[in-house]
N, C-alpha and C positions, 0 to 999 in steps of 0.2 A: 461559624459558617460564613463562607465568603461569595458561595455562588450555588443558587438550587435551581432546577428547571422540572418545569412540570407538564410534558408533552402530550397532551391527551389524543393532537389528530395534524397529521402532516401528511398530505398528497401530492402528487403532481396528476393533474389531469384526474384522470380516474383510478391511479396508482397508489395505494393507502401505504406510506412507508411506514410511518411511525401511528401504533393504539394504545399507547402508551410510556414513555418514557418518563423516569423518574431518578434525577442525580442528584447529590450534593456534596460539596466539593469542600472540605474545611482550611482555614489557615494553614500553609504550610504544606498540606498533603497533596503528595506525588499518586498519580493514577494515572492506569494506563486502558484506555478506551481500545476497544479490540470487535472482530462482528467482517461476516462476510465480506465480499466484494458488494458494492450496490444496495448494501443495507443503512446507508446514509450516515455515517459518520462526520466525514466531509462536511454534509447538511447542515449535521449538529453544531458544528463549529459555528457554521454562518447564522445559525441560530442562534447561540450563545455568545455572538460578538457584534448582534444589533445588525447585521447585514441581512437578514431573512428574517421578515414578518412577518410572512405568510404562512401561518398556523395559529391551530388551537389550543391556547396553555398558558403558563407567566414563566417567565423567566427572573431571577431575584437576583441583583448582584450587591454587595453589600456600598451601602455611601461612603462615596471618595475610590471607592477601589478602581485601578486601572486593570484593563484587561488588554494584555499582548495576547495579536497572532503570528504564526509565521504565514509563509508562504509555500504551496509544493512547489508549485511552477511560477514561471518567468517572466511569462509573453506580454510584453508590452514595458518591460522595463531595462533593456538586452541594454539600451543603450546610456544607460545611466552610469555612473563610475559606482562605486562600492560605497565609498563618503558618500556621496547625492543620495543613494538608496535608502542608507542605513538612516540617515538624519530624515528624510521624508516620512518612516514609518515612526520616529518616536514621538511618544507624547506632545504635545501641543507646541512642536519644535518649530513647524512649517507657521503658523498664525504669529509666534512669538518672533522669528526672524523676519516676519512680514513688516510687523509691528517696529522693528528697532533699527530696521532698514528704510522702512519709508516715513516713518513719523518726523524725523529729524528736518525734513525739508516741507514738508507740510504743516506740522502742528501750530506754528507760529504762537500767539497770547493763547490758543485754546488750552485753558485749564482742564478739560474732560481728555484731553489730546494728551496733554503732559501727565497726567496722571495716569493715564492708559500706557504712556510709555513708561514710565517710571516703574508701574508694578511689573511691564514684560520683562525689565530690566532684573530685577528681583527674581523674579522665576526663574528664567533662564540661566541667574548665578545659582539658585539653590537647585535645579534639576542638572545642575554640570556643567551646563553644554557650554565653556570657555575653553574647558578641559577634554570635549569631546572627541575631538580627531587626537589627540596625545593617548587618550585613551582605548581609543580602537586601534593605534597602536601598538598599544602595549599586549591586547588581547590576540592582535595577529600573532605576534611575537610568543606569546605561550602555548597556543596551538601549534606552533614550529612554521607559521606561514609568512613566508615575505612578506614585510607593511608594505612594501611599495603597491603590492595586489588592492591595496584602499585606493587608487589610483586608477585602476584599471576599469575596462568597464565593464559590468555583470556580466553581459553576454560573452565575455571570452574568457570566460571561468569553466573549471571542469565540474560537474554535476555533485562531485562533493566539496568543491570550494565554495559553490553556492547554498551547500547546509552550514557549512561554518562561518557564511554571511550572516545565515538567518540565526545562526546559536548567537553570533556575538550581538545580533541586533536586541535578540530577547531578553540578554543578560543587562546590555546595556539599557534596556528601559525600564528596568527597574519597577517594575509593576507589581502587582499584587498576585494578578495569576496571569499564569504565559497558557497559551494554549497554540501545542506544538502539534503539526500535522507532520508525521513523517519525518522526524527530523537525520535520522540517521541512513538514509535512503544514498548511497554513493559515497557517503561519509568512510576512508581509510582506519584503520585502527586506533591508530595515535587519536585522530580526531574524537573517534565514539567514545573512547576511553576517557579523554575527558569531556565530553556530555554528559555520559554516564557520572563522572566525579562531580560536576556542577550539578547534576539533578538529584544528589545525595546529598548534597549540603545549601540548597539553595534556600534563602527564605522564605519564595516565592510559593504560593501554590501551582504545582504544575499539573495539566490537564494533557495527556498527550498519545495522539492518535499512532498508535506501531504495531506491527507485529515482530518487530525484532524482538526475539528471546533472550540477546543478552540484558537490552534495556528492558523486556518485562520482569526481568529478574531482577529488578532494582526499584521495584513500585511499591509501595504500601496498598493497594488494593487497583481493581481490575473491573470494570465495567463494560461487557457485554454487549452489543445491539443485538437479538434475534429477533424473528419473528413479531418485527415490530416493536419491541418491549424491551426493556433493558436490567441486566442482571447482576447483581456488585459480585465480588470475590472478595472478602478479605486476605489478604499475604499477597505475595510475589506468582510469579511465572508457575512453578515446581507445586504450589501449594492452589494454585488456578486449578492445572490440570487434574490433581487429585478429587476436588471439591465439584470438579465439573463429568469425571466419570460417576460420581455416587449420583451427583443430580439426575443429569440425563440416563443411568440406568432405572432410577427410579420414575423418571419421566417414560421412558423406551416400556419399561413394563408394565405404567397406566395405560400407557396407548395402545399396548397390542391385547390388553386385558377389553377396552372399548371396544375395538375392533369386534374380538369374539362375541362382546356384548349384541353389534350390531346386526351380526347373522343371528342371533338367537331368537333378537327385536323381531329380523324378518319372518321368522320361521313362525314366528308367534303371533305375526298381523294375519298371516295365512292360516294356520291352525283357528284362532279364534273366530274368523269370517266364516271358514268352513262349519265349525260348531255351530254358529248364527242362523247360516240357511239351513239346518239339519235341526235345527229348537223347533219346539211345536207352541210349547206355551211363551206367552209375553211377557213373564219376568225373567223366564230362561234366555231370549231373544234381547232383550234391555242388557243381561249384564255379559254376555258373549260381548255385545255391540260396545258397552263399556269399554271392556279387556281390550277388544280391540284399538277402539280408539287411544285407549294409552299407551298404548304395546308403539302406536302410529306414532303420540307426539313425542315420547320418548326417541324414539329410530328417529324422527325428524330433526331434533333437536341436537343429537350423536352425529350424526350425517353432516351438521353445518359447520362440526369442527375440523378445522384445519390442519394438517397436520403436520409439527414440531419439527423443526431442524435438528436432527440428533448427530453431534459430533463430537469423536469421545479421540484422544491423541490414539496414532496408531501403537505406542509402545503400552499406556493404557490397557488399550483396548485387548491385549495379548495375553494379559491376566484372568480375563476373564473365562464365567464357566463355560461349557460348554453350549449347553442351553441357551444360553444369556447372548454367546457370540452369535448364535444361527438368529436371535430376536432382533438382535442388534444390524445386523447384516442387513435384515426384512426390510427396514424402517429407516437406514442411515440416510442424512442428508448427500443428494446428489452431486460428486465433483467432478471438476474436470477430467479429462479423459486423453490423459497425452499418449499419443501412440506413435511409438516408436521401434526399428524392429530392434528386438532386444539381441541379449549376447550368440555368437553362433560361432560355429570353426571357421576361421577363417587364414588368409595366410598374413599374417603379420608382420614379416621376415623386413618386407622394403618400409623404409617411412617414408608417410602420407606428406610429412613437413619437417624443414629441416633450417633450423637458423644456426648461420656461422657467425661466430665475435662482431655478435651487428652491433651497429652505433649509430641511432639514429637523434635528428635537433632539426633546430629552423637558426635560419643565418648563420649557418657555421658552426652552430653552438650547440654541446650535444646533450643529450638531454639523459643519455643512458649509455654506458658503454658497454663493449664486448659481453652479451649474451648470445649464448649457445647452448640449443637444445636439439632435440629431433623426437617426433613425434609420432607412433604407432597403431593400428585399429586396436581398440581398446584401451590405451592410455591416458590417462588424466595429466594434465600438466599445470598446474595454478602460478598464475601471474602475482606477484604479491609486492608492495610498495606505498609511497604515500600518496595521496591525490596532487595531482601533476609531476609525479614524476614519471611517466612516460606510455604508463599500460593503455589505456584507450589510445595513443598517439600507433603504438606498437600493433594492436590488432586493425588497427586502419591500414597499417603499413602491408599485415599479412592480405588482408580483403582486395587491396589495390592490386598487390604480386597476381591473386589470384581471378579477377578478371581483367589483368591485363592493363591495367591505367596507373596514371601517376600519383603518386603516395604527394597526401600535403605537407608530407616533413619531408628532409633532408637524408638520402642515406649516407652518411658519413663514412660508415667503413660497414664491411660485411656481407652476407649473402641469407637471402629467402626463396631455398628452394621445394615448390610446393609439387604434386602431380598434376598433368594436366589434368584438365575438363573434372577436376575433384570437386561435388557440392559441399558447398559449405553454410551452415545454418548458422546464422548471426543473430543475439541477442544484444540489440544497444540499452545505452544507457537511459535513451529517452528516443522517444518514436520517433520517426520519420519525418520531418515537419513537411513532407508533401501528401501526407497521409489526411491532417487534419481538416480539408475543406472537405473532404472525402464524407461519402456517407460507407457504413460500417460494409453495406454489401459491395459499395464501389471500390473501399481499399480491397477487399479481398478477391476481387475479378484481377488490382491488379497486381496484388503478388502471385497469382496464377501465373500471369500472362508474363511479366517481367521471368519466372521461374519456366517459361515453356511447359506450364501444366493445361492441360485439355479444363476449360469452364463452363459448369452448367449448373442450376441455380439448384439442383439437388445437391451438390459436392459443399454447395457454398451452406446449404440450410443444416447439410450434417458440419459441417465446420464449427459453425456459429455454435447448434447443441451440444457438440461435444465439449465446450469452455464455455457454458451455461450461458450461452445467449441465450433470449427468447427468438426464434430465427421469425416469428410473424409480426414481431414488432422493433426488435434493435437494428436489423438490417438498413432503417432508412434512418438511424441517429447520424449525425454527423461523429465523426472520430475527436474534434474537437469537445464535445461534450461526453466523451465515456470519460468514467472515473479510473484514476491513476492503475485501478488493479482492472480495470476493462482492456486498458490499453498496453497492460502487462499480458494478458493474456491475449490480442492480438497479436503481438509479439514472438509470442510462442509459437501460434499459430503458422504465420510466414518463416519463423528458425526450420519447423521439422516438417514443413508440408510437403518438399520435394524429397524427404528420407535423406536428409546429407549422412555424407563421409567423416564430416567433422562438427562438431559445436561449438561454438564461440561464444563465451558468454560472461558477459558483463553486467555485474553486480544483477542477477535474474531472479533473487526472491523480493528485490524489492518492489515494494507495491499490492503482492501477493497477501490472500489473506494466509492463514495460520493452515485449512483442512488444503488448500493448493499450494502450498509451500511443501509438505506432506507427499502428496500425488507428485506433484516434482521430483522431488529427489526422489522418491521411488523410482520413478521413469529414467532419470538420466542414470542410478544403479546398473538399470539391466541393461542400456544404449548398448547396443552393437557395436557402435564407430567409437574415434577419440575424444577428447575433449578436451580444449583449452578453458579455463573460465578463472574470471576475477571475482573472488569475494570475499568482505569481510564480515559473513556470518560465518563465526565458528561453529554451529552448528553445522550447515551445508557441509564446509569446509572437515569435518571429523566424519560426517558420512561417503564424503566425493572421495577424498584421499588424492592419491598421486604426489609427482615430485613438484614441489617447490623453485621457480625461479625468481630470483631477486631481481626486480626493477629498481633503479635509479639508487640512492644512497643507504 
């Protein structure tokens, strides 16, 4: 065992997230941590890497072990080069280059001096780092990414160059257990592909927050957060979902077995009371009063339970009996609610968008050549490529066409002809960074307002419920503090509020948990209008369909 936690009690404020959590993590073994939106995974991390203390429980990591994290986000480090980054988060790199960089003009006869440098010296040949920029070269270069990108600086990276920072960071610190948030979030194929290959052979133990299904498919077990608690799965993805329709059916039929329990409970504090005043003698009266009273603490005690997140995969759930679906239906945990108008007759004939032999770059230089498509109500169209070579450049370019302003690349050769006054629903890769000072009800007054929609703080409270806000308490978070799938699901929100013509969307399960990854695609199936979208879930991608354009090489 290399790392166990024993979560008894985590809140914020008056918000009891976690009444019990209980993991442990062996040598070597790959898991994959899964669990709502907001049901603190995230948390867990910060808890199991010494940054959050604040809780009830022990946390055990085994002596000497090093514990790597990644990062999901950026903010605060935009301007650092990829070298600077990657060596600030390893191992005791930053204390030991302090050490071997200023001891030499300091230390003078001080023996405590020279010996403190002498061992940094030591270390730092035995943890590599002579070798270390050769090295992240070498790993740029197997991933298929310019080294020169070790040069650049974070912040002008594309949203999956910056997971394949964080893969080669983790790889390179050579730790005991990596503990990965999201690592495949924007990540290209070639890329996931091999994370996926490293997280099958690594030695490391990897602890790792996703709901991507091709990477759950490649875990040796699956830990759960619900309802506060946390649930292991032995096997993969395919062998989860199996394990977790028998649970939660078995779960779905104690509860609604309780349920009936608790009308019976009531029917029986009223029957018994009744009997009580209608008793003449006092041991008849004592034991009505009895019955009743335990009929009472019974119901009282039934009544204080909570009740169960029940989420069973919709292909699952399709098997089931009849019976069993109508129980199941009764009791299912609540999901978002994208409304969309869905498919309808329409006239199809003209396309909504039309790209001739474009060729777009910055300085002259192109980044993608001759693409040409054209695009229809009801059509799918998927962007497909490796991260920089040109698809988020390319959908900036259509958004620019189409309110009229100037694209930040170059057009080089070709044409982007769109319909006028056509809505278009844009899913980015990462929010809005004027959103974040924002509180949750003020961003969404102003994608109202920027969209021409009529605002009034009912529109905004059904908003909020319909993608499981609490609308009497998220409304004044700030947007900087929602979690990556909060802020995924505002995103949706401002994509279809005005009913666009078309959707735009870039990489849009990531972030999402597994039951609103689910309602997604269901939703974008029946979408009325077109749809461009970038992704490299294969899953989305075998339900969305449509034709395939190749970006860049």
């Amino acid at each position: 065992m290399i790392l166990s936690a024993n979560i008894r009690e985590k809140s914020f404020g008056s918000n009891l997230l976690y009444s019990g959590v209980d993991l442990e993590i062996q040598n070597g073994e790959k898991v994959g941590l899964i669990g709502r939106n907001g049901t603190g995974k995230s948390t867990l991390f910060n808890i199991l890497n010494g940054k959050d203390k604040d809780y009830q429980g022990e946390v055990q990591i085994k002596r000497g072990a090093i514990v790597i994290s990644s990062r999901q986000e950026h903010h605060g480090h935009e301007d650092k080069t990829v070298l600077e980054y990657i060596q600030g988060d390893l191992p005791d790199y930053k204390r030991l280059t302090h050490i071997i960089d200023t001891y030499p003009d300091s230390m003078g006869s001080n023996q405590t001096k020279i010996q403190t440098f002498s061992d940094a010296l030591v270390r730092f040949n035995e943890l590599g780092y002579y070798q270390l920029e050769d090295e992240i070269k070498q790993a740029f270069a197997v991933y298929q990414i310019d080294p020169s990108n070790m040069h650049r600086v974070l912040g002008s990276l594309s949203g999956g160059q910056k997971r394949m920072v964080e893969l080669i960071k983790v790889q390179r610190s050579r730790g005991h257990i990596a503990l990965i948030d999201e690592p495949t979030n924007h990540m290209d194929y070639v890329a996931k592909q091999a994370f996926i290959k490293w997280l099958r052979a690594a030695d490391e133990a990897v602890l790792v927050i996703t709901h991507d299904r091709d990477v759950l498919n490649n875990v040796d077990r699956i830990i759960e957060i619900r309802d506060g608690k946390s649930y292991a799965f032995r096997g993969n993805y395919d062998t989860y979902l199996r394990t977790n329709k028998g649970q939660i059916t078995a779960e779905v039929i104690t509860y609604d077995l309780t349920q009936k329990r608790l009308v019976t409970l009531a029917e029986d504090v009223v029957r018994f009371r009744r009997m009580k005043e209608k008793a003449r003698t006092p041991g008849t009266i004592r034991r009505f009063k009895s019955q009743e009273q335990k009929a009472k603490d019974e119901l009282n005690l039934l009544s204080a339970l909570e009740k169960p997140s029940f989420w069973i995969d919709q292909e699952s759930a399709s098997g089931m009996t009849h019976k069993m679906t109508s129980t199941y239906d009764k009791y299912k945990a609540t999901n978002i609610k994208v409304r969309t108008r869905t498919k309808e007759a329409t006239d199809n004939s003209n396309a909504l968008l039309k790209i001739d032999k474009l060729s777009l770059g910055y300085n002259g230089k192109a980044l993608f050549e001759n693409v040409s498509f054209s695009l229809r109500t009801g059509e799918r169209q998927r962007l497909h490529g490796r991260n920089g070579a040109g698809k988020t450049t390319f959908v900036s370019a259509i958004m620019a066409e189409a309110q009229g302003a100037n694209p930040t690349s170059e057009r080089l050769f070709g044409s982007i002809q769109i319909d006028k006054g056509l809505r278009i629903g844009h899913y980015e890769q990462e929010i809005d960074s004027k959103y974040l000072k924002l509180t949750l009800n003020e961003a969404l007054e102003n994608v109202l307002r920027d969209k021409g929609l009529p605002i009034s703080s009912q529109h905004i409270k059904q908003l909020l419920s319909d993608y499981l806000f609490n609308p009497s308490v998220d409304g004044d978070m700030p947007v900087s503090r929602l979690s990556g799938g909060q802020k995924a699901r505002l995103q949706i929100i401002s994509m279809l509020v005005d009913d666009p013509q078309i959707l735009i969307l870039d990489e849009p399960t990531n972030h999402l948990d597994l039951p609103s990854i689910e309602e997604l695609e269901n939703a974008l199936i029946q979408y009325h209008g077109a749809i461009i979208y970038i992704s490299h879930d294969s899953f989305l991608a075998t339900k969305l369909g449509g034709k395939t354009v190749l970006i860049g090489e």
